[in-house]
N, C-alpha and C positions, 0 to 999 in steps of 0.2 A: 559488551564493552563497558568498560570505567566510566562513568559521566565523566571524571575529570579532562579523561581522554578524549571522550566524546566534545566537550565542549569546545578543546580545543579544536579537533576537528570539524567545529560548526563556524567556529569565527574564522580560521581559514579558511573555507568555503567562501563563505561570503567576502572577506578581504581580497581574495586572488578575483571574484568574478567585478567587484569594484575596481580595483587596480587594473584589469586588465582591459576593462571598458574606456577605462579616460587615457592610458597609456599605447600612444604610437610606438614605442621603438619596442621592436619585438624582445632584447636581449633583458629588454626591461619589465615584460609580462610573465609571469608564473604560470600561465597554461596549468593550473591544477587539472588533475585528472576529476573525471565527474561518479560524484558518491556511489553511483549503481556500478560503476567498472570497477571502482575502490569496493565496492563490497565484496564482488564475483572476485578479484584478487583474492580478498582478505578468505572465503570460502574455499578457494582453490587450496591453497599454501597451507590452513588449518586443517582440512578434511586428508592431505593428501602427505600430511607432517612434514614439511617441508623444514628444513634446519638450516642449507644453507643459503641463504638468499642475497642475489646480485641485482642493483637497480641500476641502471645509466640512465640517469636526467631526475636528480634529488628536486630541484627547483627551492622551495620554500618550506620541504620536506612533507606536505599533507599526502602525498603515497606512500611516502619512507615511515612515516606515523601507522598507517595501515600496515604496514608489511613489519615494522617492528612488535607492534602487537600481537603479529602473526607469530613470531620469533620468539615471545614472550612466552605464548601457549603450546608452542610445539617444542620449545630447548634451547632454538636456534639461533641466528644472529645474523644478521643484513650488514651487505657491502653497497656505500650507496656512490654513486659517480657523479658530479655534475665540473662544468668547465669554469663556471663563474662562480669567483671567490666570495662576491656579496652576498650569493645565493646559497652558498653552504653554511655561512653564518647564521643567516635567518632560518637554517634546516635544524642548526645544533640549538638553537635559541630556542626552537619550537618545539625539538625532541626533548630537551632541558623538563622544560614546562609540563609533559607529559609523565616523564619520570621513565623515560624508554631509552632515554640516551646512550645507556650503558650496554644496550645490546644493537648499536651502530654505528661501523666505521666506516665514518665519511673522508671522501680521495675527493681533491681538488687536482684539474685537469684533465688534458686531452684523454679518453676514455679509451681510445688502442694503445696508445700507451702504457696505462694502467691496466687494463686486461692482461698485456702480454706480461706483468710484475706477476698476478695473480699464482698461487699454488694451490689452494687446498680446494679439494672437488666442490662443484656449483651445484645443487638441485634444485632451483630455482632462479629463474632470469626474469628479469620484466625492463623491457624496453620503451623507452619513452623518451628520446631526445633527438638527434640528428638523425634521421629515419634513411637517408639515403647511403649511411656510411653502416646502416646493419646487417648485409652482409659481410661487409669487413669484419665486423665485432663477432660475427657468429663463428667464422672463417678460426679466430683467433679462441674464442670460447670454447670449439668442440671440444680439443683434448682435455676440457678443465670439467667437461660436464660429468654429472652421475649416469650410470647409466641407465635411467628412469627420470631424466631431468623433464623438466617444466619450461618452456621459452615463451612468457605471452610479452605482447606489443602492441601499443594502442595507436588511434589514428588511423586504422585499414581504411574507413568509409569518410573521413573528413579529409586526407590527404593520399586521394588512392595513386595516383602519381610519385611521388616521392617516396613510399612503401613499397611500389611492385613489384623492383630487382630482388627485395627480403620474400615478397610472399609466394614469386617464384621460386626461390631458391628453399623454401621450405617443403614449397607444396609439393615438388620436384622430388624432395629425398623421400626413399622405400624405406628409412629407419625413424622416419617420425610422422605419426598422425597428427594432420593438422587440420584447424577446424576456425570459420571467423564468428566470433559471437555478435549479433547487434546489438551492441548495449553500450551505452555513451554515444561516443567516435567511432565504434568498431575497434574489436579487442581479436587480436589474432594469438588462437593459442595453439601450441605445437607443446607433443607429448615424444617422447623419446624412448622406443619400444625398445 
């Protein structure tokens, strides 16, 4: 990876786990994803050439920073979602600074709404936002996926409650292998045979 890249990705690290420490109101914490699930991402999507990639829940952008990287090395190009308009600013700000911006467009709002606009096929998803509306989102995704698509989603082991209707409904379908990783939060990845 770039140092410049990299560096950005060190100071958002550190700013999101500051800001999230002294900050009560959830809508106002960045919940960055943690460097070792950012990694296993960024290894997924690069080993496995991933080109088009769909994020729900950009935040502050330090995963959409990962995953455009990844877009960088394979061809490809990220679609990133999040519902707060502050927060996609500080994503374009961030990706700006990286010099990745130009392979990232970012959708402000409601995230089914947006999916169901979507047309060109998905081969990569990464879920990170309102974890109890992801079977909706998947519901709405299938017809858009590759048919070799990628669905991981973080949060399995820190919020196994609010994920479970998704990791049933995964784990449930004969057309995707699915598997949780311990690493972070718990990273649920499903492969699309």
């Amino acid at each position: 990876m770039d140092i410049s890249v990299k560096q950005v990705l060190d100071e958002l690290e550190a700013f999101g786990v500051e800001n999230d420490a002294v900050q009560a109101e959830r809508s106002k914490k960045l919940l960055n994803l943690e460097p070792e699930t950012a990694q296993l991402l960024s290894i997924i999507a690069r080993s496995s050439k991933r080109k088009h990639l769909l994020e729900i829940g950009t935040s502050n952008g330090y995963s959409t920073i990962w995953l455009a990287w990844c877009a960088r090395a394979t061809g490809g190009h990220v679609i990133s979602i999040d519902n707060n308009p502050e927060k996609t600013t500080m994503a374009q700000s961030n990706l700006e600074r990286t010099g990745l911006r130009d392979l990232v467009t970012l959708k402000t709002g409601n995230a089914a709404d947006i999916l169901q606009e979507l047309t060109e096929p998905i081969d990569f998803v990464f879920l990170d936002a309102d974890r109890e509306s992801y079977p909706a989102y998947f519901d709405l995704l299938l017809p858009k996926l590759s048919p070799d698509a990628l669905i991981l989603a973080d949060n399995v082991n820190s919020h196994p409650d609010e994920i479970a209707g998704y990791i049933k409904l995964i784990s449930d379908r004969e057309d995707f292998d699915h598997v949780v990783a311990d690493v972070g939060k718990g990273l649920s990845i499903a492969y699309r045979r």
